[in-house]
NUFI-905707 format. One record per residue (C-alpha): z negated, y negated, x negated; residue in one letter. Coordinates in steps of 0.02 Angstrom, whole numbers, padded with zeros to 5 digits, always signed. Layout:
// NUFI-905707
ZYXA
...
***
This chain:
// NUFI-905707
-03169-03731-06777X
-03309-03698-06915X
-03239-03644-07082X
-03337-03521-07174X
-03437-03598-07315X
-03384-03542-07472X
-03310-03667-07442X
-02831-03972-04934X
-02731-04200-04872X
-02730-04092-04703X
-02566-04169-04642X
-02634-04200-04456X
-02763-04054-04468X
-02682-03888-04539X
-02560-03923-04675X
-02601-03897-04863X
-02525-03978-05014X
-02386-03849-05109X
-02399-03859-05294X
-02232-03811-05371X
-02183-03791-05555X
-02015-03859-05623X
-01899-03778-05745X
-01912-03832-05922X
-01849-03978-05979X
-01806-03967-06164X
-01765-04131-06263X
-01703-04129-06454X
-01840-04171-06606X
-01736-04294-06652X
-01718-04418-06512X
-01789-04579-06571X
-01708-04703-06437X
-01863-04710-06336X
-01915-04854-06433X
-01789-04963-06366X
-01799-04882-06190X
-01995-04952-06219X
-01942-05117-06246X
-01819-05137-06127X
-01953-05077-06000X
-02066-05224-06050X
-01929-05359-06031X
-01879-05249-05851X
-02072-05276-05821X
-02080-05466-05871X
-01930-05481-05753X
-01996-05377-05608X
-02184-05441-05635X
-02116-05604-05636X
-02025-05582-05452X
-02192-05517-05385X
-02265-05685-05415X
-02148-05764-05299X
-02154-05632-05144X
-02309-05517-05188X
-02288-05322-05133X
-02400-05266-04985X
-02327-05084-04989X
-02436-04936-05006X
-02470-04879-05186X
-02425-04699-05248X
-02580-04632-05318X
-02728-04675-05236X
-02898-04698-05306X
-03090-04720-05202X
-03203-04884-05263X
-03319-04848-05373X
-03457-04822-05227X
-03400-04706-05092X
-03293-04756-04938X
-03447-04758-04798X
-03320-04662-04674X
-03345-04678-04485X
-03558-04641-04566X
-03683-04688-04431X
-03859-04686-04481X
-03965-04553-04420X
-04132-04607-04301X
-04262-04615-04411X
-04180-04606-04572X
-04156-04790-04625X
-04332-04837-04556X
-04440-04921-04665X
-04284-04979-04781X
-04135-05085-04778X
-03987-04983-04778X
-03877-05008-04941X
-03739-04902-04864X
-03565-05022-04885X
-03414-05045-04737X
-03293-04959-04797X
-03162-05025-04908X
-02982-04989-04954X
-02968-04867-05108X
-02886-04926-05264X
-02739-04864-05339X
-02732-04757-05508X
-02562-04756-05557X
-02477-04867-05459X
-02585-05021-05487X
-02605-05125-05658X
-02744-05069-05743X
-02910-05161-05688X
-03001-05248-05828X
-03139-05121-05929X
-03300-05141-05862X
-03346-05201-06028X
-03430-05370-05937X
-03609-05410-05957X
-03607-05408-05742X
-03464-05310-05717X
-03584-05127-05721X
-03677-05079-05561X
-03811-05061-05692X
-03840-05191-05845X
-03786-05134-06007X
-03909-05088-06126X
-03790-05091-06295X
-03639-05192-06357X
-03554-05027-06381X
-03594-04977-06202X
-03444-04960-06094X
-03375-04920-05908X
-03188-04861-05892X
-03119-04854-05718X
-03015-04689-05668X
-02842-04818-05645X
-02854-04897-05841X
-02887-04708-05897X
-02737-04659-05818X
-02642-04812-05873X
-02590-04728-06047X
-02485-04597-06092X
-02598-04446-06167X
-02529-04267-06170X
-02698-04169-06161X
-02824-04198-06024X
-02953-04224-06164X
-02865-04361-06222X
-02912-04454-06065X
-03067-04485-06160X
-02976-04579-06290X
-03036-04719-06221X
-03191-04707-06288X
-03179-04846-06439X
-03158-04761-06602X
-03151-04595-06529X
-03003-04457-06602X
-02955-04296-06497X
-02843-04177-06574X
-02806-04004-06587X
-02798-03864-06733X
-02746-03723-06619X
-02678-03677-06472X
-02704-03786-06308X
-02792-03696-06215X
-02952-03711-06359X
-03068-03835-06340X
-03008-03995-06434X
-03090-04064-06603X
-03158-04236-06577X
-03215-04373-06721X
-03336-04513-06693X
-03412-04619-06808X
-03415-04551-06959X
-03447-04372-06884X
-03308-04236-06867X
-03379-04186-06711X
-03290-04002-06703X
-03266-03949-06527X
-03421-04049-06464X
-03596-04030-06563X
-03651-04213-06556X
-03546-04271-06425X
-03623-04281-06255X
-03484-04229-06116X
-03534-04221-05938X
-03405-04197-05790X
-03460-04236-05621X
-03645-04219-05708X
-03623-04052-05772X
-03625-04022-05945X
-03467-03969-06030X
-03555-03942-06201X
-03617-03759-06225X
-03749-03715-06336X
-03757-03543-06425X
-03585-03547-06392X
-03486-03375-06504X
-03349-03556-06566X
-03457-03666-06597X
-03624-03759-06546X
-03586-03884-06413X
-03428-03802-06376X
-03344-03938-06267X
-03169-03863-06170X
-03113-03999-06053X
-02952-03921-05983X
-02996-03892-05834X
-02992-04076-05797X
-02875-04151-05705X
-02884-04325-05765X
-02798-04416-05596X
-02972-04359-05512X
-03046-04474-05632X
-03154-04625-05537X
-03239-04671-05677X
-03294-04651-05852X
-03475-04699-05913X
-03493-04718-06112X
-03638-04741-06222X
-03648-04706-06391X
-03831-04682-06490X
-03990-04604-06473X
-04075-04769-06378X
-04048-04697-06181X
-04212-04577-06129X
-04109-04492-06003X
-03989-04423-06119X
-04019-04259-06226X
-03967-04141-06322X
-03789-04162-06401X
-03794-04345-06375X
-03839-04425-06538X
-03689-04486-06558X
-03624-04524-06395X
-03615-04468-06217X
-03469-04484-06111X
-03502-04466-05914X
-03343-04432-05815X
-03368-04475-05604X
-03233-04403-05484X
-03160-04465-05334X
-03213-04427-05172X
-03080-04483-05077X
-02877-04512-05097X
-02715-04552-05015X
-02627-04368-05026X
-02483-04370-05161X
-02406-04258-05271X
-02317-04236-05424X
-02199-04134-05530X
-02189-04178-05717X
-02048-04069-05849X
-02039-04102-06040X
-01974-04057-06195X
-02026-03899-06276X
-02065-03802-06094X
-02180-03920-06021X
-02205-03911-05842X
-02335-03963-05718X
-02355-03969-05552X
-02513-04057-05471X
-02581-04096-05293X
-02697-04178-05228X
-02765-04247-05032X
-02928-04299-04938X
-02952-04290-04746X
-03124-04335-04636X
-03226-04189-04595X
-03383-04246-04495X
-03468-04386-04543X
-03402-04355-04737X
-03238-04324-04845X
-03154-04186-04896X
-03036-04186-05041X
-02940-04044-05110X
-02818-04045-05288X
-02742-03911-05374X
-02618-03903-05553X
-02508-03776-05634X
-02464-03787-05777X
-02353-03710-05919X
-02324-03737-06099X
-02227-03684-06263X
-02262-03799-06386X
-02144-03842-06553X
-02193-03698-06629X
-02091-03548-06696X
-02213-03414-06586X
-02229-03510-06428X
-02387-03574-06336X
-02344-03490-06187X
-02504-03568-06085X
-02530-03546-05931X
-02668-03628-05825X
-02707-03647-05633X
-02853-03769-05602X
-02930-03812-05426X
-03035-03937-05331X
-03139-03952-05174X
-03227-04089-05137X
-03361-04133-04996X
-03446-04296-04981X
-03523-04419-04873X
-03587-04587-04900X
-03603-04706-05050X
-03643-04665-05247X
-03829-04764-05200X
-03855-04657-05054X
-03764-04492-04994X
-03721-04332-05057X
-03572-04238-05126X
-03530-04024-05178X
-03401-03994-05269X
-03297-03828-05326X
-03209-03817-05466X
-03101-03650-05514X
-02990-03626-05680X
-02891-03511-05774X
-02768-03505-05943X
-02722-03428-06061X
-02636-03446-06229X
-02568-03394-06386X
-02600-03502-06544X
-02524-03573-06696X
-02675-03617-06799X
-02679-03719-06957X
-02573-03648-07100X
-02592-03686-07316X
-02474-03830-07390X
-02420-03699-07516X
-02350-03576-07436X
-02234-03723-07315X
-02177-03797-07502X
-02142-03591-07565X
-02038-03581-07397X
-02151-03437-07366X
-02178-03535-07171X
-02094-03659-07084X
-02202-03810-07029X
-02218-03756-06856X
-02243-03553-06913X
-02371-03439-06877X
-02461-03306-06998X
-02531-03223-06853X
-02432-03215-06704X
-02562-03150-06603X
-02693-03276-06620X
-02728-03351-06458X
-02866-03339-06297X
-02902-03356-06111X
-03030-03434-06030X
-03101-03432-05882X
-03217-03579-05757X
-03296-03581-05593X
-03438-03699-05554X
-03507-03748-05393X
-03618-03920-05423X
-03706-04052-05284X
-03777-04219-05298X
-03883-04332-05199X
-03973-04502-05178X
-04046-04618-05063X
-04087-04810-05108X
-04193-04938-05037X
-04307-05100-05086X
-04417-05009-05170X
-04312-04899-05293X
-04188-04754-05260X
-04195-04586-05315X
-04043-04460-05353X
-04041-04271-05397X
-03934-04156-05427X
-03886-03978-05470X
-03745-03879-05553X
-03693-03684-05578X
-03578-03636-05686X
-03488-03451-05736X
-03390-03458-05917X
-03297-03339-05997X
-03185-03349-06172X
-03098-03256-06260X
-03040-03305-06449X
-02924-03223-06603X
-02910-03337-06740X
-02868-03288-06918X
-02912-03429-07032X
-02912-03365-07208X
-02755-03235-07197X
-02791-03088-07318X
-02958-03170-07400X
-03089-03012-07334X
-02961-02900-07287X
-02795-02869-07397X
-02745-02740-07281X
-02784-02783-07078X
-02813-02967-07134X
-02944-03087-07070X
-02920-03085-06892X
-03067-03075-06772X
-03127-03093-06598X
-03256-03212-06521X
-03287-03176-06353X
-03410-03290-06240X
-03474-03248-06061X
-03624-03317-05971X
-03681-03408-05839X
-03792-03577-05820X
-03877-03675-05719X
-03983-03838-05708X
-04057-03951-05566X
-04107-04139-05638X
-04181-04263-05524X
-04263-04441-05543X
-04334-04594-05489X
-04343-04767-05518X
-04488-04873-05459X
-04436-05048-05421X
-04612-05174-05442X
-04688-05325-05545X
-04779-05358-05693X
-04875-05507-05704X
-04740-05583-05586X
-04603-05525-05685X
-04459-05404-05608X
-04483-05231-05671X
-04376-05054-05649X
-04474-04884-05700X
-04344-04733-05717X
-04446-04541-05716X
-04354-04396-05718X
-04340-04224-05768X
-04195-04126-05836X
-04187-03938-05836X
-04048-03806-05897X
-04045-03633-05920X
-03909-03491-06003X
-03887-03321-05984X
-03765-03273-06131X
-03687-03106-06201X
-03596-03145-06360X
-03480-03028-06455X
-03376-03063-06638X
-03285-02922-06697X
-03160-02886-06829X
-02972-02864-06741X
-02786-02826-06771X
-02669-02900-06671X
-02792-02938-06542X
-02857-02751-06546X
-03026-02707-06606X
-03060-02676-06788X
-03250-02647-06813X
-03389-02756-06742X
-03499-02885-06836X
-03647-02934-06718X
-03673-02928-06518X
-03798-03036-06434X
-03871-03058-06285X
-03966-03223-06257X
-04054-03318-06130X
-04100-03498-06179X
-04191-03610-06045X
-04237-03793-06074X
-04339-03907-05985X
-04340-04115-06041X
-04434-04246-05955X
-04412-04422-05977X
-04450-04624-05926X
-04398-04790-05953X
-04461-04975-05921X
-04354-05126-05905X
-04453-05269-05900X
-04353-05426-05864X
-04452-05572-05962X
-04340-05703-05929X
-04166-05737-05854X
-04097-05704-06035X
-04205-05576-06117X
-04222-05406-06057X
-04311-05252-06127X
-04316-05078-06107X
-04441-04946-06179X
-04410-04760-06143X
-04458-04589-06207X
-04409-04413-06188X
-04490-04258-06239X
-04408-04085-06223X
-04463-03912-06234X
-04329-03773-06271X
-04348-03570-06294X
-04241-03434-06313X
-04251-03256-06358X
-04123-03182-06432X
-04077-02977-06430X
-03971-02912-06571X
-03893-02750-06525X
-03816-02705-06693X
-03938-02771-06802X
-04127-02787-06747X
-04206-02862-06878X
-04092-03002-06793X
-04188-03022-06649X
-04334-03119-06585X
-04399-03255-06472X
-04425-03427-06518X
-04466-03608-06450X
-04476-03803-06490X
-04551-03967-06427X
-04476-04143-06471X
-04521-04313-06423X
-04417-04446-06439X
-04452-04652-06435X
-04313-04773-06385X
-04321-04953-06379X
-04178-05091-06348X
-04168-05289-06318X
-04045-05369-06227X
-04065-05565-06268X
-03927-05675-06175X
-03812-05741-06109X
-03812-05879-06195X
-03628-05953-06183X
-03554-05806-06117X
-03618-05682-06260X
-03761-05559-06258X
-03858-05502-06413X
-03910-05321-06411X
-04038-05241-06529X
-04064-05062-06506X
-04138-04902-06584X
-04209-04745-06552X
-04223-04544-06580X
-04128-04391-06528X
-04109-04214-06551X
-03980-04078-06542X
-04016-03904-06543X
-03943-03764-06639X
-03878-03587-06599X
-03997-03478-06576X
-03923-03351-06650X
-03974-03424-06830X
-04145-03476-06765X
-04207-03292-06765X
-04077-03229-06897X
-04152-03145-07031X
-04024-03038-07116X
-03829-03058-07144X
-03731-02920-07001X
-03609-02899-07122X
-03707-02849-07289X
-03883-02862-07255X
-03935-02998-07382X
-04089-03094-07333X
-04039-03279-07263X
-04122-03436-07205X
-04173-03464-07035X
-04109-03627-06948X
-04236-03757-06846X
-04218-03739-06632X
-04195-03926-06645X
-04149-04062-06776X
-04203-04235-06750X
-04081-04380-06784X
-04136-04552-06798X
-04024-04716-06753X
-04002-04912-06740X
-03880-05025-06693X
-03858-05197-06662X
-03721-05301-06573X
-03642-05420-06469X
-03522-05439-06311X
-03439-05605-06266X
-03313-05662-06142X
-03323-05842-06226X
-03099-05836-06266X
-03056-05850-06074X
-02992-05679-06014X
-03055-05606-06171X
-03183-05466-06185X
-03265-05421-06357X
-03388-05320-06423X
-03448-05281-06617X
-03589-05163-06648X
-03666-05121-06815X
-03740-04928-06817X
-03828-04803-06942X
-03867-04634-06887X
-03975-04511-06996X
-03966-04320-06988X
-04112-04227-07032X
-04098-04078-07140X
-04036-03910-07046X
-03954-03746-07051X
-03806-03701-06977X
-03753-03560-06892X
-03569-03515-06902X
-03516-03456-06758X
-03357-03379-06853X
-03434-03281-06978X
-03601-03237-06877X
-03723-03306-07020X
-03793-03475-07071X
-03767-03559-07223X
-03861-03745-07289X
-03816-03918-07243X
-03921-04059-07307X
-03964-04214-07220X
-03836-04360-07186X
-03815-04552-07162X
-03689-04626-07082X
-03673-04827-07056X
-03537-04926-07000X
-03457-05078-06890X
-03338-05052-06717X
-03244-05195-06646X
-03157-05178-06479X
-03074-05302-06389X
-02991-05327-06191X
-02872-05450-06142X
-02805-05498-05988X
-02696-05636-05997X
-02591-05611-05851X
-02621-05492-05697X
-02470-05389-05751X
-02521-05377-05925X
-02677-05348-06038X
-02682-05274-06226X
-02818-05185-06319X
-02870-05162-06492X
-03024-05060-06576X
-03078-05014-06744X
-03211-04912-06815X
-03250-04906-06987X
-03373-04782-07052X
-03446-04749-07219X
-03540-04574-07220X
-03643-04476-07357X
-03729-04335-07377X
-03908-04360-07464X
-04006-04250-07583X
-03936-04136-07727X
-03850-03960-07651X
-03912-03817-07805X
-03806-03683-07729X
-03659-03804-07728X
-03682-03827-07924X
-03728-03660-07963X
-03543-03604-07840X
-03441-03718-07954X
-03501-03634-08131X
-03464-03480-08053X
-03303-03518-08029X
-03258-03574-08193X
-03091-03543-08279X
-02982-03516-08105X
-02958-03695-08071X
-02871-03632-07902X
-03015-03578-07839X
-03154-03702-07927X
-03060-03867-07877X
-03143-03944-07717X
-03307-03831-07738X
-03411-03977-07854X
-03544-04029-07779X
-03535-04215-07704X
-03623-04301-07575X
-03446-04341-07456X
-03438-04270-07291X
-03315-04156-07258X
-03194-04219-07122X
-03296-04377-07083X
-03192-04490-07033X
-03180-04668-07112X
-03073-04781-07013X
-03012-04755-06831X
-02920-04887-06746X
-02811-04897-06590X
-02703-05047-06513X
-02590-05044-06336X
-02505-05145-06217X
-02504-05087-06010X
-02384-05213-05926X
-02327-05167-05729X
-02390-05226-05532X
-02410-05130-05370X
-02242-05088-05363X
-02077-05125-05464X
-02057-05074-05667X
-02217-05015-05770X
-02222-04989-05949X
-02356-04971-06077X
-02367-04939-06278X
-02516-04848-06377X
-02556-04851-06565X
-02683-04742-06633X
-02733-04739-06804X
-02831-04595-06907X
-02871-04632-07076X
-02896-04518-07239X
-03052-04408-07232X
-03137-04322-07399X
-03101-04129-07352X
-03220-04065-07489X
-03415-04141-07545X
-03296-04198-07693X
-03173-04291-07628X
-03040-04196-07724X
-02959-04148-07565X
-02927-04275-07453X
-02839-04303-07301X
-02672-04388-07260X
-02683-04532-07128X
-02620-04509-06942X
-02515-04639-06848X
-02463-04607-06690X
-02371-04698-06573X
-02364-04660-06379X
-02243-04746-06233X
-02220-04752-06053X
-02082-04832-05945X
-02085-04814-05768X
-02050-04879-05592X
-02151-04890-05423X
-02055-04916-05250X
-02095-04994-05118X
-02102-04797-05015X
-02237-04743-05132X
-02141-04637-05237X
-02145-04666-05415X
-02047-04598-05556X
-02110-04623-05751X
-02062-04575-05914X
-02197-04537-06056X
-02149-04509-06246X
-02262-04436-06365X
-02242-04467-06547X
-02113-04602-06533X
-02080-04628-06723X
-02060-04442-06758X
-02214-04456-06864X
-02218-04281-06975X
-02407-04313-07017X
-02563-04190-06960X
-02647-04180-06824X
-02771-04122-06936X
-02809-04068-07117X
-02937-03976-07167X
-02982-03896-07356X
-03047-03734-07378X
-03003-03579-07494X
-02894-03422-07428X
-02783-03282-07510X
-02598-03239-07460X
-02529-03108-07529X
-02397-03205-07633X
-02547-03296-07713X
-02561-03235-07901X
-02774-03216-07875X
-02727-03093-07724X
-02647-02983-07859X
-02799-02991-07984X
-02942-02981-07837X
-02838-02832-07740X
-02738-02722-07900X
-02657-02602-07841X
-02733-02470-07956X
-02878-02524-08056X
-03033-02646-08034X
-03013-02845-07999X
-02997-02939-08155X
-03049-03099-08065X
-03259-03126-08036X
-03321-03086-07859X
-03383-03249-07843X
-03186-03303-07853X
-03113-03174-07740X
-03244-03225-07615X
-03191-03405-07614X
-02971-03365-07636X
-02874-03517-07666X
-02913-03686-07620X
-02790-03784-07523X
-02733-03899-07395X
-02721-03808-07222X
-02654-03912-07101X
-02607-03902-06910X
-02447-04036-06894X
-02410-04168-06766X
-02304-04103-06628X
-02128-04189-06629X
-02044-04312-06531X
-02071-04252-06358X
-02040-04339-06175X
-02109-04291-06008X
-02033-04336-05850X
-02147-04360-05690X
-02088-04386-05504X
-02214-04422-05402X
-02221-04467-05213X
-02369-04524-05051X
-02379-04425-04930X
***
């Protein structure tokens, strides 16, 4: 959300998996005896864990997960293709469980990587610890990301709002997301730059998780100056499915399979699901998501295509003002605009490939994607329009592309061991973007229409040079080259052609182990680019005033140092200290079609995450993040906006200028407990803290904190069926699930009455009409809610 700144398994060869949805289960907001049903499930698991020990379980598991490299099924090298080279191809290997094991340990180990880590805040997560905790959005899988928050302002079938140190990340814009190495980000997106949507996901295809947070790594780009997250899918599993029901009209039904075809693997999923929410105008999503899968041979050397299809739709129940829930005027879970909502559309078709031997490996791979979205939001109520009110439409629809390849040279220098990475990255997007004015989801009047096509190409290597056995270097840079042209249909002066080269150094030390703990220094440059809608803007579409173009793309600058120890037996821990500068930049605001100033930023702070495993049937974790992030430089128009406003302190509070950050978030923390074998009772507990946040430069608005708690209690049998219990929000917490601060006007606001008379002229200044009344506006933790999931091998 940007607020506008005035403020197929084939069951012997022909069957196919049946996906059916449940009735809805509805459960009352005030249950609160899941709390002991969570504790009684970890003495049940103490008791059942401890019976294990005595007579471990050699039944199948229920959900079935592939290693991390692919099973090498029935492969047999081809005459003439392994000549020359060893083979690297694996026997194959029994796949892991996702659900029905414990979770395995993080891959937080200075070994534990198929690659050596390069940070302290560096992290693997395998597909079976994702699904390990209770999360009730699929973009909460990524939740395990230390000291990353995923939440939601709207409707669920939006894109989720993510925060990362120190940076409220919208729906993506600095975040680096990457499924099954296609980029989920969008740029020029009619939302939001770096428009992330993960809901097509469906997170048991999850094999693995790759983290990284910084601009240190040369073969990440653009949106990743803050972190990239790198989800890897399955390419094979035991065939199972799954109905889950829950309070409020949640149902799901999900499938999933894998058979040999040929010499390779072919899997097959598919989900529906259905939703209503708490709220007084229901959700009523509905999504259908799909999978096919093709692969043969290992990660290190074979292929894979994958298709991907998905559908929803939605209505929404977007953030509402603290006044008018304390007038009565709306309940808590109300609506001001019932017909707010979307649909959304996905197809993609993407392949990958590499081949390994003694002298390096190379991989490449390629990705095609067709997007469409459709969006009515009405944040501001009657603040432009006292009659048809603020509603309008953001439509998105384009198609993209990108083939990436690389290779890494494997050699000596002066005797030492030495790995050379060079690779190229290339994208390109064909975009039409509309935002109109609407009523009720019907067209009002149109603000701009765009067609753009952006193209990008970014090349890119990296040394490691291996001095000793414990010091380790790596040296990298990237330069990319963007261009765009943009064509404004309603406004010409609007359009135009534009394009941009950056370079950007990295550099990072690994020193260690010494005593089982690694020292990591690291630092480097990055980038992200902005819409390029405001690149070639020249004029406002709605009144024709001159504005300020924005830069193609804004460097960002970064450090961090750390460490990672396993010197506590059975105890993994990592603390990195970061700062991350912002250069200066416009924004474009993808709501209001226009760009307005943003000066340039520091943020610096300390994350501490911890792993341990104390028992095979139990591990706990605990992270924290805390952040302290400023704006730099005076903001004039700030200043000269808060004299302006003087004598209405309803609209002039929050508008001084300051140097806080609006939303940044300042501490994040998170703690859990996963206790449960192969078979027998499972149960697991998850804290997540998100602290106060400054809502205006200020600081006179500021956020209340967020605590929620999240349970699971469960039990595996020895047939492979499984049946499991998840409870969201187990202390009933009436919190946000975010806050923002920004002005508006309802119409039983006393300004509405002096900027709109009904006969006569406004006896309040334009320059407070324009802003309305500033105020909380909030979007409020769901209740109490359960979800129950039967599940079953097949």
């Amino acid at each position: 959300m940007q607020i506008p700144l005035q403020n197929a398994k084939l069951t012997g060869r022909d069957s196919f998996v049946a996906l059916v949805s449940a009735s809805g289960w509805g459960v009352h907001r005030s249950s609160r005896g899941l709390v002991a049903i969570c504790l009684i499930g970890c003495v049940a698991v103490t008791s059942s864990a401890s019976a294990q020990d005595a007579k471990p379980s050699t039944l199948p598991p229920v959900v079935v997960e592939a290693p991390e490299r692919r099973q090498d099924i029935g492969i047999k090298p081809k005459q003439g293709v392994d000549r020359g080279r060893r083979s690297k191809r694996n026997a194959p290997r029994s796949p892991a469980s996702v659900a029905n094991t414990p979770p395995a340990a993080n891959v937080v180990g200075m070994s534990a990587a198929a690659t050596p880590v390069m940070s302290s805040s560096e992290k693997k997560v395998s597909g079976a610890d994702v699904n390990a905790w209770p999360f009730s959005r699929p973009a909460e899988a990524l939740e395990v990301v230390p000291g990353l928050i995923i939440t939601q302002h709207s409707g669920d079938g939006k894109a989720n709002q993510y925060f990362l140190r120190g940076f409220n990340l919208d729906h993506g814009t600095d975040l680096g997301i990457w499924v099954d190495e296609m980029p989920v980000n969008m740029r020029t997106h009619a939302h939001g730059q770096g428009y992330a949507d993960l809901n097509f996901l469906m997170p048991e295809l999850i094999s693995s998780v790759n983290i990284r947070k910084g601009p240190y790594f040369a073969d990440e780009g653009d949106f990743s100056s803050v972190g990239s997250v790198h989800i890897n899918l399955l390419d094979s599993i035991k065939s199972m499915a799954s109905i889950t029901v829950g309070s409020f009209g949640y149902r799901r039904g999900f499938g999933v399979t894998s058979t040999k075809i040929g010499e390779g693997t072919l899997l097959v999923a598919g989900e529906a699901a259905a939703y209503n929410g708490p709220w007084d105008n229901p959700d009523n999503l509905r999504k259908l998501s799909g999978v096919m899968r093709y692969s043969q041979g290992t990660a290190e050397d074979g292929f894979s295509l994958t298709g991907m299809a998905y559908a929803n739709r939605w209505n929404s129940t977007d953030q509402i003002p603290s006044r008018a829930i304390a007038s009565g005027e709306i309940g808590l879970y109300g609506a001001f605009d019932p017909s707010d909502g979307g649909n959304s559309n996905r197809l993609s078709l993407s392949g990958h490939w590499a081949q390994t031997d003694d002298g390096g490996s190379s991989k490449a791979n390629f990705y095609v994607i067709k997007s469409s979205l459709n969006l009515w939001n009405n944040f501001t109520y009657f603040l432009t329009d006292p009659v048809n009110s603020d509603q309008f439409h953001q439509h998105d629809d384009r198609v993209l592309g990108g083939v990436n390849a690389s290779h890494t040279f494997k050699s000596r220098f002066a005797g030492l061991p030495m790995e050379t990475e060079i690779g190229v990255q290339s994208r390109y997007d064909d975009i039409r973007l509309d935002l109109n004015n609407s009523v009720q989801r019907q067209f009002l009047s149109p603000i701009r229409s765009d067609a753009v096509q952006e193209g990008s190409v970014g090349v890119f290597f990296q040394n490691t040079l291996h001095w000793t056995d414990w010091l380790r270097t790596n040296v990298g840079w990237r330069g990319d080259f963007y261009q765009t042209s943009v064509n404004s249909f309603f406004t010409p002066a609007n359009s135009g052609s534009a394009n941009a080269f950056i370079g950007s150094p990295k550099f990072n030390v690994v020193i260690g182990p010494f005593a089982k703990t690694a020292f990591f220094i690291n630092a480097g440059e990055g980038f992200h680019s902005n819409d390029a809608r405001g690149v070639t803007i020249t004029e406002s579409p709605t009144d024709g005033t001159a504005l300020q173009s924005s830069p193609l793309l804004v460097k960002t600058k970064g450090a961090e140092v750390g460490l990672r120890t396993k010197i506590i037996p059975k105890l993994e821990s990592s603390i990195s200290l970061f700062l991350l500068d912002s250069a200066s930049e416009i924004l474009f605001l993808g709501d209001a079609g226009d760009t307005a100033a943003s000066r340039p930023s520091r943020r610096y702070g300390i994350e501490w995450t911890n792993y341990y495993r104390p028992l095979s049937w139990l591990s706990f974790e605990a992270d924290i993040a805390a952040t302290h992030a400023r704006f730099r430089g005076d903001d004039p128009d700030k200043a000269a906006l808060y004299a302006s406003l003087a004598g209405f302190p309803a609209a002039q509070i929050g508008n001084a200028p300051g140097n806080y950050i609006p939303g940044a978030p300042n501490v994040i923390a998170s703690v859990g407990i996963t206790l449960g074998e192969k078979t027998g009772w499972f149960s697991a507990l998850r804290y997540r803290y998100f602290g106060p946040r400054p809502l205006t430069e200020d600081n006179a608005f500021v956020s209340p904190a967020t605590g929620l708690l999240n349970g699971r209690l469960g039990y595996r049998f020895d047939n492979g069926w499984r049946i499991q219990l998840d409870a969201f929000n187990l202390l009933n917490s009436h919190s946000n699930q975010i806050t923002y601060a920004y002005g508006s006007l309802l119409k039983s606001d006393s300004l509405f009455a002096m900027c709109f008379p009904s006969s006569g002229m406004p006896t309040a200044p334009a320059a407070v009409c324009q802003t309305g009344v500033m105020d909380w506006v909030l979007h409020p933790v769901e209740p109490l809610a359960i979800r129950l999931t039967v599940a079953g091998q097949f």
